[in-house]
Structures are given as structure tokens and as C-alpha cells.
Phi, psi and omega in degrees: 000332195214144169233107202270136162199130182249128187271172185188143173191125187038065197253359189318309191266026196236324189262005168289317170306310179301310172300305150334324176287293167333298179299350167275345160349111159315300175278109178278349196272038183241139148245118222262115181255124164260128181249130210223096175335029188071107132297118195260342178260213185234040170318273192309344169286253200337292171330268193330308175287319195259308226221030189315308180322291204308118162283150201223122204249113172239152147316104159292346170213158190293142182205007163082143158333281182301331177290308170295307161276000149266337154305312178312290147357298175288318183244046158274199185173335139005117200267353220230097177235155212200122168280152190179124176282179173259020188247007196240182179207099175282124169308153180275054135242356181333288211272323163314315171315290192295319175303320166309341156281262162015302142269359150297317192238084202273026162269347190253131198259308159261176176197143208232134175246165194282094167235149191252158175296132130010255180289000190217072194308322148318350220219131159285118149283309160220140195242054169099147166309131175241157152229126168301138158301350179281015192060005172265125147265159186216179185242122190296146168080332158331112171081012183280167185284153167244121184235003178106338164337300201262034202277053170229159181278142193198129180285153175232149135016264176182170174280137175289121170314330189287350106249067176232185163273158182188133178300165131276349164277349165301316157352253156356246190341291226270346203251017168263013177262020197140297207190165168252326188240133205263106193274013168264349167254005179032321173207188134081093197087337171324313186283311153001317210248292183296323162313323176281325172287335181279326132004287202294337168247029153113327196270126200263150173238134180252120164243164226237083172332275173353311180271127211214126199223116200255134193256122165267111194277121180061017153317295182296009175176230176071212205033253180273346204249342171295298219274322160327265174347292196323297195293336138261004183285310188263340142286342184285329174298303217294276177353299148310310185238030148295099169326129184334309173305304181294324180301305200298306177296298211236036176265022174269325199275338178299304159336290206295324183300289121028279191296336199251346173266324157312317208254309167325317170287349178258353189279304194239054173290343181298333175270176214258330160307311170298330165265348144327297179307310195292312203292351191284301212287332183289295175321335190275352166273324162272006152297326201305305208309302195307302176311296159337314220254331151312315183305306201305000193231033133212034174283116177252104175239157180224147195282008174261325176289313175278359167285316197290337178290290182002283171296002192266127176284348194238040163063040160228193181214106200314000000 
């Protein structure tokens, strides 16, 4: 019914949690693939020994996120795929929730779980995905106290790949543009990226309160290697998947945004992020022709992605 698949790369002192959680899963009707990025440590020996039940799908070489779950993807089957970093600890009502939405409401394609800080439990990374028309995306509720604000069923954006859901036939749809997670951005906005093509035909996200998922936030990655990405990542999605009418309106605030992250980054040039990030925002300009040229050979436009953009009065979108 479900295909749990965990990207994983050098995750050894990360993934005895995770998987333990799983195995406490109220809802049993899943199986679980780790797909393990070329690993240097002995993560995939520890799966094996510890961890019979899990199939471990490897890498002969590091190929990035997105690429380790369209490996993944491919050789699953599952009506039900369910995305989970290895950096995470699901409550055992986690995967019951979130499916379970899903099949209460089958208008909805995805589902966004509830994730809380690692060390600080209490505290929200995300209650679902937002996107700006300026090309930044966020997490609804990030760093806020959780008191119960976001406890309602709600369409959102979309969900952080690191605890979500997914029909697979939505998938399939999504995966007649090529691929389904866009291995040219190899890592950091890739859901991003899919959350907008899915958009862009119609396909709706549900976020799921209930499903509560706890992130040791960038154990598995962030730092120099977050801000590079990002910094080239996030013009290159909108620059794909902005409908035409909106690229024409806000492709002055998509700039301004881009420059005000530039000069932050010169501001604090002296950390090793900051100069990642510019070196991102440069590469992501010599990207732009190839992206461009991607757009014009997949633009899909649909009046529910420009209605759902629309109404949001402060340029963002739910």
C-alpha cells in the first residue's frame, strides 16, 4: 500500500532513529527503501545487519536528492509513496495520519506533516509549505512555539520533502515532463520545484496537523552546501515555473529579491556561506539560458494556479 523511501548519504549515526520510528508506526502496510547516495561510511552494512525488514537500493556514485529518489521511484510500486529524511523521528501515529488524510479526502494529490525541532520539540519547522511570488519559498510556522495555531486540515503549497506524501499516480503526471524530482537542481528546492508543476496542473496539498514528525534541522546537510543551492536554485525554479501572466508582473520583485540576497551576502562576506551563496546566485545565472529554454518546452498554464496565486493579497500563496 505504501513505499517509505529514505535518501541517505554517510546517515549512519542518524538512522538507527529514524528507523526505529518507523518500526513503531501504528500503520503497518508499508515498506521501507533507503536509497543510499554512495556512502563512505557503513550505513548500508548497519541497514543489513539491524535493519533486515528495509530494502536498500545503492548508488555507485553520489548523484544529490533528487536523483536518489527518482532512483528510488523507479523501483517501487506502491500506490502510496511517502518521502522521510534520515535525520528525522516520526511519531507512531505519523504515517497513519498522513495517509489517512489522503484517503478521507482523494481531491487532494499530496500531504504536508507537521514537523517540530529535533531538540527543541515544542518549537515548528514546518505546518506546510508557502511560496512567494518573489521566488522565495518558506515554512509555514518556522521557529514559532507550537501552541496549537496550525492544529487545522488545511490546503497549503506544498509539503517539505523531508516529511511527505504522495499519491504515485500523481507522481506519473508530474513525471510526463521527464523526471519526477528535477536532478539539475541535484538538491535543496527540488520539492519546490515539483510542488509548482504540481500546481501548475490542478494538483492539490493537504497539510495533516496530526502527522508530527521530529527534524535534527540539517543534520544531513545545510551549511555551505544549503547556501550554495539555495542561492542558485531558487531563480532557476521560478524562472521554469512561473506562468507567463505572473512572470510579467513580478519579475521586477523576483530581481529585487535576488539583489537584496546578493548584497547580504557581501555584507557578510567574510563566512563561508555567504560566499557560497553568491557563488550559487552566479552559477544560477549561467544556468538561466538552459532553464529558459526548459521552460519554453514545458509551460503548462492553468487557471487554478493563477487563482490560488491571485488571492493572496501580500504576493504569496498558500
Amino acid at each position: 500500500m505504501i513505499d517509505v523511501i529514505i535518501p541517505n548519504y554517510n546517515g549512519r549515526e542518524l538512522l538507527p532513529t529514524c528507523l526505529d520510528s518507523l518500526r513503531a508506526q501504528t500503520r503497518r502496510d508499508f515498506q521501507v527503501t533507503v536509497v543510499d547516495d554512495a556512502s563512505t561510511d557503513d550505513s548500508v552494512a548497519l541497514i543489513r545487519s539491524r535493519y533486515p525488514e528495509v530494502q536498500v537500493v545503492q548508488l555507485p556514485q553520489n548523484r544529490g536528492f533528487a536523483a536518489a529518489v527518482n532512483v528510488a521511484l523507479a523501483q517501487t510500486d506502491r500506490p502510496f509513496v511517502v518521502l522521510l529524511n534520515n535525520d528525522t523521528e516520526a511519531d507512531p501515529q505519523w504515517l497513519a495520519a498522513l495517509i489517512g488524510a489522503l484517503e478521507r479526502w482523494p481531491q487532494f494529490a499530496f500531504a504536508a506533516s507537521k514537523l517540530r525541532l529535533f531538540d527543541r520539540r515544542h518549537v515548528l519547522h514546518s505546518a506546510g509549505d508557502f511560496y512567494r511570488l518573489n521566488g522565495e519559498p518558506g515554512n509555514r510556522g518556522v521557529w514559532e512555539v507550537d501552541r496549537g495555531q496550525y492544529d487545522v486540515f488545511v490546503e497549503v503549497f506544498g509539503p517539505c520533502a523531508g516529511a511527505a506524501a504522495y499519491r504515485r499516480s500523481a507522481l506519473e503526471l508530474l513525471a510526463t515532463d521527464g523526471y519526477v524530482f528535477d536532478e539539475e537542481l541535484v538538491m535543496y528546492c527540488e520539492d519546490v520545484d515539483l510542488n509548482l508543476r504540481a500546481r501548475r496542473r490542478g494538483l492539490r496539498t493537504i497539510f495533516v496537523p496530526t502527522a508530527v514528525v521530529y527534524h535534527r534541522l540539517s543534520a544531513s546537510g545545510g551549511g555551505v552546501l544549503a547556501s550554495y543551492y539555495c542561492g542558485r536554485n531558487m531563480p532557476l525554479v521560478w524562472v521554469k515555473n512561473m506562468p507567463t501572466p505572473l512572470a510579467r508582473r513580478y519579475w521586477p520583485a523576483l530581481l529585487l529579491s535576488q539583489l537584496r540576497f546578493a548584497l547580504h551576502s557581501l555584507r557578510h562576506i567574510r563566512e563561508p556561506a555567504a560566499r557560497a551563496r553568491l557563488r550559487g546566485q552566479f552559477d544560477g545565472l549561467r544556468a538561466l539560458p538552459r532553464f529558459l529554454a526548459r521552460r519554453a518546452a514545458k509551460v503548462h498554464e492553468t487557471a487554478t494556479f493563477i487563482a490560488a496565486v491571485d488571492r493572496s493579497s501580500y504576493a504569496r500563496f498558500p
